[in-house]
C-alpha positions in Angstrom: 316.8 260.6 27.7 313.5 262.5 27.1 314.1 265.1 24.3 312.5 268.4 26.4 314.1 269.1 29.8 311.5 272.0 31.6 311.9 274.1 34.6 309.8 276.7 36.4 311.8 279.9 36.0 310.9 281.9 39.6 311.7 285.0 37.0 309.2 284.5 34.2 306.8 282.9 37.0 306.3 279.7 34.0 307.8 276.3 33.1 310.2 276.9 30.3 312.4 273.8 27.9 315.4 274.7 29.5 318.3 274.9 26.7 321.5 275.8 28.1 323.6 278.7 26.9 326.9 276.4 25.6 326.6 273.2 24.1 326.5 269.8 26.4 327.4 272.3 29.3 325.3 274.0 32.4 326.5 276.8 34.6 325.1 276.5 38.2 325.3 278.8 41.2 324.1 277.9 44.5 323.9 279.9 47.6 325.8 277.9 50.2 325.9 278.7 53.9 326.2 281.4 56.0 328.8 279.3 58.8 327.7 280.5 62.0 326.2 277.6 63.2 325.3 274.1 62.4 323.2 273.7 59.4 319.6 272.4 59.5 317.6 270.1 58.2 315.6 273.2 56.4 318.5 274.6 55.0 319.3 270.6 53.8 315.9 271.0 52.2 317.7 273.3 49.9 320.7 271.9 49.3 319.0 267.9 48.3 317.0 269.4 45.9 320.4 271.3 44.4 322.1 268.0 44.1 319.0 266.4 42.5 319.1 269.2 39.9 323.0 268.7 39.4 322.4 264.7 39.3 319.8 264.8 36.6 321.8 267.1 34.4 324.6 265.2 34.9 322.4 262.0 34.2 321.2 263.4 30.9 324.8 263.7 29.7 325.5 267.7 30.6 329.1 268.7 31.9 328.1 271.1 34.9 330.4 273.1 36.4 328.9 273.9 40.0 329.7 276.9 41.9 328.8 277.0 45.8 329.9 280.4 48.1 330.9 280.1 51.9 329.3 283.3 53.6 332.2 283.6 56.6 331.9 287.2 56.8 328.5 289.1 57.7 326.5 289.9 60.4 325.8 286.4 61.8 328.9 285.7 61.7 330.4 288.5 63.1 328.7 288.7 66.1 329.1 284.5 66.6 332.9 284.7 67.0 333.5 286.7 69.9 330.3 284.9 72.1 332.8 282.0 71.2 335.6 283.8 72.0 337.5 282.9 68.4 338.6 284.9 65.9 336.5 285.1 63.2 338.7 282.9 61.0 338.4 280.2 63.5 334.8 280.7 64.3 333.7 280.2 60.6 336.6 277.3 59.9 334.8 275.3 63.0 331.5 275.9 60.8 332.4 275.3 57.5 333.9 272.0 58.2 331.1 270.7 59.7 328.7 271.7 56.9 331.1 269.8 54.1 331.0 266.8 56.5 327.1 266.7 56.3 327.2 267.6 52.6 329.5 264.2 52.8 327.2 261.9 54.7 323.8 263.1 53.0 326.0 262.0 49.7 325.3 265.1 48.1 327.9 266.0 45.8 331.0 268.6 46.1 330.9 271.7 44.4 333.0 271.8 41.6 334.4 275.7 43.6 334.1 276.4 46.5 335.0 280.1 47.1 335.1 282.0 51.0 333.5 285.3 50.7 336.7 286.2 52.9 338.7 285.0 50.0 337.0 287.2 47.2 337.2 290.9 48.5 340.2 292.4 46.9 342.2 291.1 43.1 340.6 291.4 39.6 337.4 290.2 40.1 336.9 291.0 44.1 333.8 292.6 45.4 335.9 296.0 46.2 336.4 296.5 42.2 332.8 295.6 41.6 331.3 298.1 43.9 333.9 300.7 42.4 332.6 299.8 39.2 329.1 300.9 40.4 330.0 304.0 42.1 331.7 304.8 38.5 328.7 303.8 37.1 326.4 306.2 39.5 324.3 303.2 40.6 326.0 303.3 44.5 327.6 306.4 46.4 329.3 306.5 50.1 328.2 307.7 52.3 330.3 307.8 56.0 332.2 305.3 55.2 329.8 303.0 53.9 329.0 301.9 50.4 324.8 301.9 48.9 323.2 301.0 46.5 320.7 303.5 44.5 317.7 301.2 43.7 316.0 304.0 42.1 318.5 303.4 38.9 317.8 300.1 38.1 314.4 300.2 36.6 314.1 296.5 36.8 314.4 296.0 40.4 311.8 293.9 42.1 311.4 291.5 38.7 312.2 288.6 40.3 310.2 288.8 43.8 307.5 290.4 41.9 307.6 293.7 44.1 306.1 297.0 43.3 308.0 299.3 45.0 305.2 302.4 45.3 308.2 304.8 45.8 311.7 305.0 46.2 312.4 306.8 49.8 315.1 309.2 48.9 318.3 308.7 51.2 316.5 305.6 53.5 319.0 303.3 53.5 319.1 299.4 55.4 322.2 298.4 56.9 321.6 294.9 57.8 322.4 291.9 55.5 319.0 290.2 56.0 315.8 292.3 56.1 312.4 292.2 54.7 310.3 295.3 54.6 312.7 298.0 53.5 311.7 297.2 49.6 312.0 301.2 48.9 315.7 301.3 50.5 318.8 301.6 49.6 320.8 298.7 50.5 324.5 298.8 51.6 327.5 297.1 49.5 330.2 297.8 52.0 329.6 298.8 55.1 332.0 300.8 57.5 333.4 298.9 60.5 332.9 299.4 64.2 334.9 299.8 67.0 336.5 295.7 67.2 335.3 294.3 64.3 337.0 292.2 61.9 337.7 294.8 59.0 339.3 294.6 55.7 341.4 298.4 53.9 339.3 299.7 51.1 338.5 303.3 49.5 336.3 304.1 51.6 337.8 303.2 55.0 338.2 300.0 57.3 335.0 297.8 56.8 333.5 294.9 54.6 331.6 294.0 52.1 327.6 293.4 52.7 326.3 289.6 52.0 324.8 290.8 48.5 327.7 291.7 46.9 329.5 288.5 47.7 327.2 285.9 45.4 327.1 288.4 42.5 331.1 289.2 42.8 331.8 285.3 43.3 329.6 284.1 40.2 330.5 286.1 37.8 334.2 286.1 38.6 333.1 281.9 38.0 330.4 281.7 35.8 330.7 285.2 33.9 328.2 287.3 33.0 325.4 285.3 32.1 325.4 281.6 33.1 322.2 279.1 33.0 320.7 278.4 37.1 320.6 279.9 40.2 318.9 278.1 42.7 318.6 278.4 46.4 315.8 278.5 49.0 312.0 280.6 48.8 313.4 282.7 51.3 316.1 284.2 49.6 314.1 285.5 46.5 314.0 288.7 48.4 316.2 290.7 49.1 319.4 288.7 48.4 318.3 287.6 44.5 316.6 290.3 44.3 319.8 292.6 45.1 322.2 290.2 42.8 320.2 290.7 39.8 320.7 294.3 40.7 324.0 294.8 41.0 325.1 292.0 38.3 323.3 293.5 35.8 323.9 297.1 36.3 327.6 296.6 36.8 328.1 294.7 33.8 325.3 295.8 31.5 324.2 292.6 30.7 320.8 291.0 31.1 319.7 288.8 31.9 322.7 287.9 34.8 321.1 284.4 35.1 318.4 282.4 32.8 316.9 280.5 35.1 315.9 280.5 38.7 314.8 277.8 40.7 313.6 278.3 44.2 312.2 275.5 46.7 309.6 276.3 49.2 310.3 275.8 53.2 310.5 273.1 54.9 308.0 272.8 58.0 308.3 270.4 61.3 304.7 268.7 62.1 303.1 271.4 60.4 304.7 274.2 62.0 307.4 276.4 61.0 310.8 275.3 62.5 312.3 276.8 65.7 314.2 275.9 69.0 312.0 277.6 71.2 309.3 275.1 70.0 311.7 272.3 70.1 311.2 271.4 66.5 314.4 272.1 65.5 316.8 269.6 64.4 320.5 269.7 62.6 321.6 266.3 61.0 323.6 266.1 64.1 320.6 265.6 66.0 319.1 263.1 63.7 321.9 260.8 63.6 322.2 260.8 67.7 318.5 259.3 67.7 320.1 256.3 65.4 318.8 257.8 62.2 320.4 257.1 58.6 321.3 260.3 56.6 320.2 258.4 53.7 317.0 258.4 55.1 316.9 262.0 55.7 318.0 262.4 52.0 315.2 260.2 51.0 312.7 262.1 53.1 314.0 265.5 51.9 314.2 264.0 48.4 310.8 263.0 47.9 308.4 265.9 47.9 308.0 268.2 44.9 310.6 271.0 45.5 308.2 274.0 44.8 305.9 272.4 47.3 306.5 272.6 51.1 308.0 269.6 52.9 306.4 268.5 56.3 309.1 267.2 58.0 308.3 264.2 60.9 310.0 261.6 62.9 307.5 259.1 61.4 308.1 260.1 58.0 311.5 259.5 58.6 310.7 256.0 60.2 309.0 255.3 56.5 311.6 256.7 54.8 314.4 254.2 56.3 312.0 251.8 55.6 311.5 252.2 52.0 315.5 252.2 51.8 315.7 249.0 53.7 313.9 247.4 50.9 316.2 249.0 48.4 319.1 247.8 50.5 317.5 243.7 50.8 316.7 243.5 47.5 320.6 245.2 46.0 322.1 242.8 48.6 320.8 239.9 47.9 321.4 240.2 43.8 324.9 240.9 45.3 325.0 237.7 47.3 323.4 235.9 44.1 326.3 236.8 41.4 328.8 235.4 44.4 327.1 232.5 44.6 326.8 231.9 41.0 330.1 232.8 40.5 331.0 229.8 43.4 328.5 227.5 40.9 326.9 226.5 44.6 323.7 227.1 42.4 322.3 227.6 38.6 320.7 230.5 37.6 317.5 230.8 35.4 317.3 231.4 31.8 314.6 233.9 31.6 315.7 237.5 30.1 313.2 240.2 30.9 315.3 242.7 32.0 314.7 245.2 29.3 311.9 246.1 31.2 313.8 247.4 33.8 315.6 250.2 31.7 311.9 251.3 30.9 311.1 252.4 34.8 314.3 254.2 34.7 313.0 255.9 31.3 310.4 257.0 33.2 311.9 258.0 36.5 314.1 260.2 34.1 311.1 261.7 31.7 309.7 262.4 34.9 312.7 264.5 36.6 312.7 266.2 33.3 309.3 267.5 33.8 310.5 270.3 36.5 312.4 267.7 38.4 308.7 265.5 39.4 310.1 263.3 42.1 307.1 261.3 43.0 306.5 260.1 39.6 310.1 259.4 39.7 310.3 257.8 43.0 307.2 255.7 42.1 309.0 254.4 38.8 312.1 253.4 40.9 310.0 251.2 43.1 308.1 249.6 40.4 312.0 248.4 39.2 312.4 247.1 43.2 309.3 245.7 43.0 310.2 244.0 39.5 313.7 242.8 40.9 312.4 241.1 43.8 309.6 239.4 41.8 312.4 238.1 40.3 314.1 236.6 43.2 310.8 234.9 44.5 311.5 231.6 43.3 315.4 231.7 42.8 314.8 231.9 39.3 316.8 235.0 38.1 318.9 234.5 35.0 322.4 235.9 34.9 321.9 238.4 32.6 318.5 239.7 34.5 320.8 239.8 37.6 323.6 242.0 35.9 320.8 244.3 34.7 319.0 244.4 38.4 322.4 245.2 39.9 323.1 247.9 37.3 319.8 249.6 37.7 320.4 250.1 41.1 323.9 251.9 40.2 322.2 254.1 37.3 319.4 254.7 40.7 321.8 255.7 42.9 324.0 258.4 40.1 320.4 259.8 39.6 319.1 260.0 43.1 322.3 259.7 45.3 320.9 257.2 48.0 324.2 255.6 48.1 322.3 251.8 48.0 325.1 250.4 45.6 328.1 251.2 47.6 329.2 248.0 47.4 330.0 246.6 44.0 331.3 243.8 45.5 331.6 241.5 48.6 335.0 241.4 50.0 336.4 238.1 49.6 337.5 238.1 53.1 333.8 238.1 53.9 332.8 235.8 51.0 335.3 233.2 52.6 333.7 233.2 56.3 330.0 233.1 54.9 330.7 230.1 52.5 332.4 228.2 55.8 329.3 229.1 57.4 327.0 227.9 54.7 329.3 224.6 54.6 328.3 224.2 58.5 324.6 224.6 57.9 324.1 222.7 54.9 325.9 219.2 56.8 322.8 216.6 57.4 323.2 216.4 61.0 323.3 220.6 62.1 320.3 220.8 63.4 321.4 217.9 66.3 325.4 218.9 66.5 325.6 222.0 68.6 329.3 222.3 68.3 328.3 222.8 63.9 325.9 225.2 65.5 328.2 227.1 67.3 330.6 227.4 64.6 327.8 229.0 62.4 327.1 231.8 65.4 330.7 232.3 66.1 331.2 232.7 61.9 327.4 235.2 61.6 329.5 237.1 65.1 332.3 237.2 62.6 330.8 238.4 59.7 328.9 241.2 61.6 331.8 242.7 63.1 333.1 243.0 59.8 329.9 245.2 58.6 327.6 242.5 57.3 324.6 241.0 57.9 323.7 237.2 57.2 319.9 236.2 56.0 319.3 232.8 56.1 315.9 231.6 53.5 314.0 229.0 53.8 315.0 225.6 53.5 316.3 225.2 49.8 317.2 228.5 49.6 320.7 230.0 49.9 321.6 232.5 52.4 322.4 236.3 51.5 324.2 238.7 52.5 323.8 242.3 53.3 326.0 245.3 54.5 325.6 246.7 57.8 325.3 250.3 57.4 321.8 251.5 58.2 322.0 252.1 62.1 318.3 250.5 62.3 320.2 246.9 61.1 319.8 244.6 64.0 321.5 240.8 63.5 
């Protein structure tokens, strides 16, 4: 592993070595989704380049202990329930399922918590005692029934987004969860409830807390006071980080509330900024209905330079499940290789020039350690494919280059997630029906015996209703195996 890890640091505006704060551990907090709707490929954006961060950490040898927040109360979502006609509980359930079921089939790693805003409210550590601890502190008053913040206290406000407030408005106050001019206002912690909203008892009346408070009560009830990245999309350095390095740090007197923050830009559609009255929009949900892999939508989203915005298009997303169908040939067919070296139905080569291999993945990891540089990573990775399948050309492959080809992929996939190793074995159920079939085929007189013929489809029908695909080479060569599960796999 390279010695120097760097990130850019949206706070000091520089790339920094990035040392975390306990030994051989990393504190991470990421802003997870506000479930009023399905999430979109945009907000994926985000969440891919989180898991890349986690994976390389987790690569170089760090513990990380991975917090991720459920927004299930705010304005979004209190307005969605009732144009459902669910409770709010319900509404956001419906949501929040759906979003860890795409976090599940973009392979993107669970969280190590989990907490519901709806969860976090009263006890201990609940937002209601932080925003009491504020008001004690003279940083946030009430006012009818609702709950501010003074901005005007907290000298540092506006360090992160860079803002220069000219003046503080005395008494001008936002309400909303989301805005983006109000810089001089006063923002609201908990705000009072109207007439049919969902409402939780407080001090200062029926109401509930504003989105701010929930990341900064949530990650330091599981981080603490100062823990090592927050990371999240462009569009939430201001107001919501903005308004967490507020309140953290002025409750609890400590600075800085987080070390690092890492922000990636937006995602665009053809060039254009995404939106359903342009009919650019799409959820994964979409993308898998037009027969696209989610690992090639985690490949796409993967492989531009997070502080540089993505383009997002169907063609790119045609390449993408291109690029992995190579990965996947050239994985399946070392696969098919050690079975039939293990079956002695052929000898392997003597060659060993596999140490070569672990120096792509060197560089695909020196890389990532320069402020996460996919490109020059992804370009390392396919010089290995490239390697492998040079390899393969003539049959040639030793056994101990095909052990190291098959664990590169495996070292690939816990660095970059694309799920290409799955498999570290073929079933023997399927190993049995593809040696019958390669039994048929090699007999002198198949290509004039239709009933042997027959027998091979019926076995290749077989074998692909069991997930797998059979590639037969070229006279000499052995027949491979590979495992249906890219929806573009045709027999």
């Amino acid at each position: 592993m390279p010695e120097t890890i760097r990130f850019f640091n949206t706070l000091s505006g520089q790339l920094e070595n990035f040392i975390p704060l306990c030994p051989g551990e990393v504190g991470i907090y990421t802003c997870g989704p506000t479930v009023y709707d399905y999430a979109h490929i945009g907000n994926f954006r985000a969440f891919v380049f989180e898991d890349l961060l986690r994976r390389f950490l987790e690569f170089a040898g760090y513990t990380t202990r991975h917090v991720m927040n459920i927004t299930d109360v705010d304005d979004k979502t209190i307005s969605g329930a009732p144009r459902e006609g669910k409770t709010l509980n319900e509404f956001t359930e419906f949501y929040t399922r759906a979003f860890l079921e795409d976090l599940r089939k973009l392979n993107i790693l669970p969280a190590t918590v989990v907490p519901r805003a709806t969860d976090e409210i009263y006890g201990e550590n609940g937002m209601i005692g932080l925003i009491q601890t504020l008001i004690r502190k003279g940083i946030a008053y009430e006012s009818e029934g609702s709950v501010y913040y003074r901005i005007a206290a907290f000298p540092y406000y506006g360090m992160l987004s860079k803002k220069r407030l000219k003046e503080n408005i005395q008494g001008a106050r936002v309400d909303v969860d989301e805005y983006e001019k109000e810089e001089g206002a006063d923002f609201v912690l908990w705000k009072k409830a109207k007439e049919g909203e969902p409402s939780w008892d407080s001090p200062w009346g029926k109401g509930r807390p504003g989105w701010h408070i929930e990341c900064s009560a949530m990650s330091l009830k599981y981080l603490g006071k100062t823990f090592d990245i927050h990371a999240g999309g462009e569009d939430l350095i201001f107001p919501h980080h903005e308004n967490e390095i507020a309140q953290s740090e002025a409750a609890t007197g400590v600075r800085p509330f987080v070390r690092f923050w890492l922000h990636c830009k937006h995602l665009l559609v053809n060039g254009e900024k995404m939106s359903k009255s342009k009919g650019n929009f799409f959820t994964l949900r979409d993308l898998l209905l037009k027969g696209y892999d989610p690992m090639a939508l985690r490949y796409a989203l993967l492989s531009v330079h997070y502080r540089t915005p993505l383009n997002f298009t169907l063609e790119g997303l045609k390449e993408a499940s291109g690029i992995l169908k190579k990965l996947d040939d050239c994985y399946y067919k070392c696969l098919s290789l050690e079975e039939i070296s293990k079956a002695e139905q052929i000898s392997l080569g003597t060659a060993n020039r596999h140490a070569c291999l672990w120096e792509t993945l060197s560089r695909m990891t020196t890389a990532l350690a320069d402020d996460l540089n996919i490109s020059v990573a992804l370009a390392s990775m396919l010089e290995g494919v490239k390697m492998i399948n040079s390899w393969l050309a003539d049959y040639s492959i030793s056994g101990d280059d095909l052990s190291a080809a098959l664990d590169y992929f495996r070292e690939v996939d816990r660095l970059l997630g694309l799920d290409v190793a799955a498999d570290s074995k073929i079933p023997t159920e399927v190993t049995q029906i593809w040696f019958e079939r390669v039994f048929f085929r090699g007999r002198q007189d198949f290509r004039t015996n239709k009933g042997l013929q027959k027998e091979s489809d019926n076995l290749r029908a077989k074998l692909y209703h069991l997930g797998w695909l059979v590639h037969d080479g070229r006279p000499g060569e052995p027949s491979t195996l590979k495992k249906r599960r890219r929806v573009w796999d045709t027999v």
